[in-house]
C-alpha positions in Angstrom: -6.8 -8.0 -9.4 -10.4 -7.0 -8.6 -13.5 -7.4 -11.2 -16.2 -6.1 -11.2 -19.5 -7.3 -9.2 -22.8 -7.6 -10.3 -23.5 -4.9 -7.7 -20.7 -2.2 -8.6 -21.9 -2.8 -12.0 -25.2 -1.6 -10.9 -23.8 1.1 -9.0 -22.4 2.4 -12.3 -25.4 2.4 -14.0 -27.5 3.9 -11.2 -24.8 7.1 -11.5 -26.0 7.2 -15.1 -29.1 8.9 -14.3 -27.8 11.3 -12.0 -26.7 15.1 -13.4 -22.9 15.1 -13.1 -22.7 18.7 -14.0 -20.0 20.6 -11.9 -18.8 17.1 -11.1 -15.2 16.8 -13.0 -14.1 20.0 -11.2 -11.9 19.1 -9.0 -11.8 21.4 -6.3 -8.4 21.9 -5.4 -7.0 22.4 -9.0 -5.7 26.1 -9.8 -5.1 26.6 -13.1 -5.9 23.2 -14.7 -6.3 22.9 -18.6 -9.3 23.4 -19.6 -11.5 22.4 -22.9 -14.4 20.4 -24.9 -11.2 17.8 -25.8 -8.2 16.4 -24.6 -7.4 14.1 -27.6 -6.3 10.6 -27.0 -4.6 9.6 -24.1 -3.5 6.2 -23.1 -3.3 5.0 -19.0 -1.2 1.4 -18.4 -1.7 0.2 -15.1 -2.0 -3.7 -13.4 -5.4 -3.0 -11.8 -8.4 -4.6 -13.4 -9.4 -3.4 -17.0 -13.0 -3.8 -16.9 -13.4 -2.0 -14.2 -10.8 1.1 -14.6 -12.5 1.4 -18.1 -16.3 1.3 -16.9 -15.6 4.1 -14.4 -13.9 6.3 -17.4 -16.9 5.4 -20.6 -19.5 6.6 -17.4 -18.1 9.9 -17.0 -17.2 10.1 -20.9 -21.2 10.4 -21.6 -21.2 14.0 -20.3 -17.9 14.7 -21.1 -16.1 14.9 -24.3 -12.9 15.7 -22.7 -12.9 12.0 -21.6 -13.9 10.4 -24.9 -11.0 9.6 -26.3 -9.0 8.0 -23.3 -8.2 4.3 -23.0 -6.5 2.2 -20.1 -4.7 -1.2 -21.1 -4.3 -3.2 -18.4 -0.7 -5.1 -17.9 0.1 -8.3 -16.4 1.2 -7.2 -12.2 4.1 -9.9 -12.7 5.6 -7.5 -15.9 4.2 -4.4 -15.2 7.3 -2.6 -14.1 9.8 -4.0 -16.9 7.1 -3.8 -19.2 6.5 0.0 -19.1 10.1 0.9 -18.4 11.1 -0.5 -21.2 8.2 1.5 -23.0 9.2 4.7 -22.0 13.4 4.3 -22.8 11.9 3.3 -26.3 9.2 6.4 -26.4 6.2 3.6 -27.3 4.9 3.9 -23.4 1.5 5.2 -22.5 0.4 8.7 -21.4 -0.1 8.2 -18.1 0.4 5.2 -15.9 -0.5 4.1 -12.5 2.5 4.6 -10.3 3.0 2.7 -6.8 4.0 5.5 -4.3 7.0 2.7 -3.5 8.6 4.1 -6.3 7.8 7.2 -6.4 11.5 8.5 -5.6 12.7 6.2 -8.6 10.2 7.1 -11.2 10.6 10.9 -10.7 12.5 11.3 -13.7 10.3 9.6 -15.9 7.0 12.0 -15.0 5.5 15.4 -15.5 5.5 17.1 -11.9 2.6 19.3 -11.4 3.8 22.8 -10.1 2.6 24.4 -7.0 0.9 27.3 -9.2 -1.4 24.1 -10.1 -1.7 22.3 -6.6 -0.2 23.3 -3.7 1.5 21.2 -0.9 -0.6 22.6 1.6 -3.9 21.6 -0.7 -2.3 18.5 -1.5 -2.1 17.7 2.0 -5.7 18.7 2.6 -7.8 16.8 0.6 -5.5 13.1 0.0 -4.4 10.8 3.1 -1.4 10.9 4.3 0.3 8.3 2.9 0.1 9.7 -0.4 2.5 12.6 1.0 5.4 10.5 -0.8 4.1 11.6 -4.0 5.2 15.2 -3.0 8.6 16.0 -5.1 11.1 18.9 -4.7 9.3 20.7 -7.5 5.6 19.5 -7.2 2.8 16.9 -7.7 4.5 13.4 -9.1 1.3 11.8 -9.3 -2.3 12.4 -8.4 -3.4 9.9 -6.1 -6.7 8.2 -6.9 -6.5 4.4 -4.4 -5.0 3.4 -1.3 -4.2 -0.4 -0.2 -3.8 -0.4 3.2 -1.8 -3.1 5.2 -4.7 -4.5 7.4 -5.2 -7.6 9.8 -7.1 -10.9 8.7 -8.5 -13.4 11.5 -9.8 -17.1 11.5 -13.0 -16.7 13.0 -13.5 -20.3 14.0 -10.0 -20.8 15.3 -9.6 -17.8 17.8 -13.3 -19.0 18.9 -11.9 -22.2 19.5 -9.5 -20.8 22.0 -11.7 -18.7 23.2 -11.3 -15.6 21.7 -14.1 -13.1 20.4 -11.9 -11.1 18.4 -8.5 -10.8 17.7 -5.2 -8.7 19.9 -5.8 -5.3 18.9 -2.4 -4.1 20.6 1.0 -6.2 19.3 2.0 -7.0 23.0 -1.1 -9.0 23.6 0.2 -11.4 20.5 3.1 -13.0 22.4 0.1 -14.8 25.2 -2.0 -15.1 22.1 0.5 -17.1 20.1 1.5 -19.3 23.0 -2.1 -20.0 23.3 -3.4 -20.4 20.0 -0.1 -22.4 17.8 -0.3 -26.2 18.6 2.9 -28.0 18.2 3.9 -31.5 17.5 5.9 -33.0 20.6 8.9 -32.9 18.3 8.3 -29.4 17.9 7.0 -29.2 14.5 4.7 -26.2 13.8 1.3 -28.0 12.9 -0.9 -24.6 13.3 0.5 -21.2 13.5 -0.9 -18.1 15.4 0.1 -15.7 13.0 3.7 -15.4 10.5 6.1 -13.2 12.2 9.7 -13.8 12.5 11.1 -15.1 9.0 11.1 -12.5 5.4 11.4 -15.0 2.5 7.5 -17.3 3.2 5.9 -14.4 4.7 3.9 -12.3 2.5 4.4 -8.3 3.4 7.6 -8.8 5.0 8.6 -5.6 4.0 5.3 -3.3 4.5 4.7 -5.5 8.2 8.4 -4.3 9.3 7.9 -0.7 7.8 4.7 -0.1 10.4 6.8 -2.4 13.4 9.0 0.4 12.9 6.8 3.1 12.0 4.3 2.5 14.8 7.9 2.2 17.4 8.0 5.8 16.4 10.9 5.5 14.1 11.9 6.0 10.6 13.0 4.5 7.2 14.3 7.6 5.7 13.9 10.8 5.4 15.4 14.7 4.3 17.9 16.6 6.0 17.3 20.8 6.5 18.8 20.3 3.2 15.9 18.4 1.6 19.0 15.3 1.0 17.5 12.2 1.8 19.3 10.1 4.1 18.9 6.7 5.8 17.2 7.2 9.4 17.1 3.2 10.9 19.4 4.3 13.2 18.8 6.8 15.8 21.3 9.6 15.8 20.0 11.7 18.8 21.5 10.4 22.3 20.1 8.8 24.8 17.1 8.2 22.5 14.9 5.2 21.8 15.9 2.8 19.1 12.6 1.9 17.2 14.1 -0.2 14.9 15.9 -2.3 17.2 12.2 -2.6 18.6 10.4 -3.4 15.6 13.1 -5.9 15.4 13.4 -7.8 18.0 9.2 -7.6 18.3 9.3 -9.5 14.4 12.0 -12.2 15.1 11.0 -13.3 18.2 7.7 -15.3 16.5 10.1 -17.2 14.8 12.8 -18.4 17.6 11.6 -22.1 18.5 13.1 -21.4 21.8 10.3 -19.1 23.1 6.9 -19.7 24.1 5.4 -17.1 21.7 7.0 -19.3 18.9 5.1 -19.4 16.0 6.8 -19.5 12.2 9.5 -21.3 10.5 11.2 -21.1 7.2 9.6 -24.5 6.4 6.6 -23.2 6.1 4.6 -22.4 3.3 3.5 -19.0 2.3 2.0 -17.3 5.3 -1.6 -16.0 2.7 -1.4 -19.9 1.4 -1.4 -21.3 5.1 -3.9 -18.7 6.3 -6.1 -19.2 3.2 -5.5 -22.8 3.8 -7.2 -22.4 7.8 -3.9 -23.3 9.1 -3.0 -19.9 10.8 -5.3 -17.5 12.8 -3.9 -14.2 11.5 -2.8 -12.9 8.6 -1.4 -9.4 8.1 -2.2 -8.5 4.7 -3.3 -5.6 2.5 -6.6 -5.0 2.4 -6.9 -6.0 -1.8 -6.0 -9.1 -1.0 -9.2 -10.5 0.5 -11.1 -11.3 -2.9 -7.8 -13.6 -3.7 -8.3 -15.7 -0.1 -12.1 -15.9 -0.5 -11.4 -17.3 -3.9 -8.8 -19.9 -2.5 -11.1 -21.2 0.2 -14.7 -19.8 -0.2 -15.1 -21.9 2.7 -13.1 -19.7 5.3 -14.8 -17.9 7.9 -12.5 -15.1 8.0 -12.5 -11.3 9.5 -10.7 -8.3 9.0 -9.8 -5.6 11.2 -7.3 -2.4 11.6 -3.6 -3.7 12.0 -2.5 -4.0 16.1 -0.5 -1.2 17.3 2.3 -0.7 19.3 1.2 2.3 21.1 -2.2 3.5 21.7 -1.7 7.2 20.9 0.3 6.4 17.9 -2.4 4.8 16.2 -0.3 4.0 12.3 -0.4 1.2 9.4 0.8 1.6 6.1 -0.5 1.2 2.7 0.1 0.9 -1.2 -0.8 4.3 -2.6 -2.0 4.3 -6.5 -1.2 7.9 -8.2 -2.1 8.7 -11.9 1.4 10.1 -13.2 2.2 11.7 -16.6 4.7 10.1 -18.5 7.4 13.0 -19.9 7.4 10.7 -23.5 3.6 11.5 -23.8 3.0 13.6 -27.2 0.1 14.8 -25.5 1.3 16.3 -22.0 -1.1 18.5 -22.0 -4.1 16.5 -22.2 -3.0 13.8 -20.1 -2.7 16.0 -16.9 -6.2 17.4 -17.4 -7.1 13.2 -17.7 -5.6 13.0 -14.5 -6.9 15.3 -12.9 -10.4 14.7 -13.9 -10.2 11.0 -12.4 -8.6 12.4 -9.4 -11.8 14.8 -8.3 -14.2 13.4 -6.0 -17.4 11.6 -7.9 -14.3 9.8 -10.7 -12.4 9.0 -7.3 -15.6 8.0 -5.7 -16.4 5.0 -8.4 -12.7 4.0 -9.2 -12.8 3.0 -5.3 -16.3 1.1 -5.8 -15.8 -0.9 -8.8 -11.6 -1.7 -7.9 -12.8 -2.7 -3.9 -9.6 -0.3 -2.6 -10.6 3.1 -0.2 -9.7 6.3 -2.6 -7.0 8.9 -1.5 -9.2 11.7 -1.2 -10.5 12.4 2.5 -13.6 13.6 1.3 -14.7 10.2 -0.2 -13.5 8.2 3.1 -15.3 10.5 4.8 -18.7 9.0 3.6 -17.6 5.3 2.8 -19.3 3.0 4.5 -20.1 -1.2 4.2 -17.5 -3.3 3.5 -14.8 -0.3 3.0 -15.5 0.7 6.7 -12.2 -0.9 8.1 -10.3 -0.4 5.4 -11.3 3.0 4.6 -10.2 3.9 8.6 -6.7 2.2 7.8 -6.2 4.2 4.6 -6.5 7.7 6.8 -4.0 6.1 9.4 -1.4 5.1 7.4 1.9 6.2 6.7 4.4 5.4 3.7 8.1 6.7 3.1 10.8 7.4 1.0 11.8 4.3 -1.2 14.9 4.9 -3.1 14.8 1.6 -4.5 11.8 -0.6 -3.6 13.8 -4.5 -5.0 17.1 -3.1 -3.1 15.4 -2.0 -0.2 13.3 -5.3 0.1 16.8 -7.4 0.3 18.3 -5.0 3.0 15.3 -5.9 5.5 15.8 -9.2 4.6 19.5 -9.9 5.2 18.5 -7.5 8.4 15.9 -9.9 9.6 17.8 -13.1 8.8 21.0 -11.8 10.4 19.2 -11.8 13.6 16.6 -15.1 13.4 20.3 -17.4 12.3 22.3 -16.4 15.4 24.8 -14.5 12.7 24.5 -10.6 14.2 22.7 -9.0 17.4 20.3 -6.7 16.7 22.2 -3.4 16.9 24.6 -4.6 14.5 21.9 -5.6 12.0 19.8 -2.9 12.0 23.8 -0.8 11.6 24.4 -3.0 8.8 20.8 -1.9 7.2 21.3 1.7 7.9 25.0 1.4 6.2 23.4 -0.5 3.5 20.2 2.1 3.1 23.1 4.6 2.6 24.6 2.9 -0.1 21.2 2.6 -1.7 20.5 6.2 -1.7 23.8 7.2 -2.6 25.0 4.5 -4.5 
């Protein structure tokens, strides 16, 4: 979770001086409610407090609409079983911040903005393109304000120990880099690692780290048929074609096979942000949020970040935790809450949400003029790519039997990634 600092605080107060009027339009909406008051209208979300709530009393000063809205901010751990249960029971909030992960599950549970409010085509236009998941059959299932993208972190002082200025900016440089860089016991016991590939259950981002492997490979996770039917698409069905997956695969587990130079990570290792926070590994592929939690476990780290490698170098991808403002269908005041939404999601609201919470916003107009210490994160937000989760805990386990099928000798890797298309299938149409 990210507070607020002594300079986005002053941020928001030197905005206070400044004439917002014309501000809370936001551009792209046709149609949207309109009014001196909303009413009351309550946001959940797991993102800090202080901050959300600073960025909404600023703009509530010159306008009403905005005066009556509160955001609660719920434990990350319980966040999900916390406002499920809210809304089966009716008691949930007006809006909540929804995870573009589950997107596809929540759908249900939301107000979807029409097309006669905001199109596709001017959805696509002014937010990144990872937000695209938030695109329903029938509409808008949640405005996105923040993206999260997956990023790479680097241990200054140990690549300049080996002799390196900065870190591989292409995955197939990684294999020399890890032979070089991970120092081994003569009994073979990892002592420092080069970077935590190869295992799911110790290394953080398992999941979003394999999506890009296979994403960047040129592949796909799912997607719809001519019929607009999603369906599982690890397996290439075209002949003669590549097989990304079995790419991405093969690419991951081979860090974490003891009989190869590039060897690097074992299951006896601790978590993969604990040993890189520790100074025990030189990278660390993380999302970009993440870096006030490993300054705060060793302030003493001289650490960098940088875009993610890539597999090709005209298929330039990541992927990243989208943030979308969607309206619960158990609010009492529907209405209100999607003008709320949509008054965050315009440009100066989106603008300050991204200062005081540290994350780039969705909206290509604001990336377009961030600068400082959002400048590599803000270029990964407008490369990456998400997709279709039909079940985000479901989904997690199926790469992770995939992955450890292949790393304990127990399936080859077309049968694995087979297995995790079958088992997608069964996920999606259960």
């Amino acid at each position: 979770m990210h507070k607020l600092s002594t300079f986005h605080t002053i941020l928001l107060a030197a905005f206070g001086s400044l004439g917002v009027a014309g501000v809370l339009v936001f551009a792209i909406a046709v149609g949207r409610p309109s009014g001196s008051e909303v009413g009351r209208v309550e946001i959940w979300g797991a993102l800090d407090e202080r901050a959300f709530s600073a960025v909404i009393r600023h703009f509530a000063e010159d306008d009403g609409r905005l005066s009556q809205v509160t955001y609660v901010e719920k434990d990350p751990a319980t966040y999900r079983s916390e406002l499920t249960e809210a809304l089966a029971a009716g008691t949930g909030p007006d809006i909540f911040l929804l995870e573009q992960s589950y997107a596809l599950r929540d759908s249900e549970k939301v107000v979807t903005i029409p097309e006669t409010s905001l199109s596709k085509s001017q959805f696509k236009d002014t937010f990144v393109e990872a937000a695209n998941t938030f695109l329903g059959t029938g509409g808008v299932i949640a405005l996105p304000i923040l993206v999260d993208p997956l990023v790479l972190y680097w241990n200054k002082d140990m690549l300049a120990a080996q002799g390196f200025a900065s870190p591989p900016t292409q995955w197939s440089a990684m294999f020399s880099f890890a032979e070089r860089v991970t120092k081994r016991t003569d009994a073979g016991v990892l002592t420092k690692s080069a970077i935590a590939l190869g295992e799911y259950r110790n290394v953080e981002n398992a999941k979003a780290i394999l999506s890009a492997l296979i994403i960047q490979a040129g592949g796909s996770i799912t997607g719809r048929d001519s019929t607009d039917i999603l369906r599982p698409e690890l397996v290439s069905r075209a002949i003669n074609a590549e097989r990304p997956t079995e790419s991405a695969l093969r690419f991951y587990t081979e860090f974490a096979n003891p009989s190869k130079t590039s060897y690097s990570w074992s299951r006896s290792l601790p978590n993969s942000r604990i040993a890189f926070a520790a100074g025990d590994m030189a990278l660390y592929v993380g999302f970009a949020s993440e870096a006030p939690l490993v300054s705060r476990t060793n302030p003493n780290l001289n650490y960098g970040m940088t875009v993610l490698p890539q597999t090709k170098s005209d298929h330039v991808v990541t992927t990243a935790r989208v943030y979308g403002l969607a309206v619960s269908r158990q609010s009492n005041n529907q209405q209100g809450a999607i003008t709320v939404a949509f008054i965050l999601a315009s440009k100066e609201p989106a603008f300050l949400l991204s200062e005081a919470l540290g994350m780039p916003a969705s909206r290509r107009d604001v990336l377009s003029t961030s600068g400082g210490e959002l400048d590599v994160a803000g270029r990964s937000a407008l490369i990456a790519r998400s997709w279709l989760d039909p079940d985000p805990e479901r989904t997690a386990e199926m790469f992770r039997l995939m992955v450890e099928g292949v790393t304990s000798g127990a399936l080859r890797l077309p049968d694995a990634v087979q297995r995790a298309d079958q088992e997608l299938s069964a996920i999606i149409n259960p």
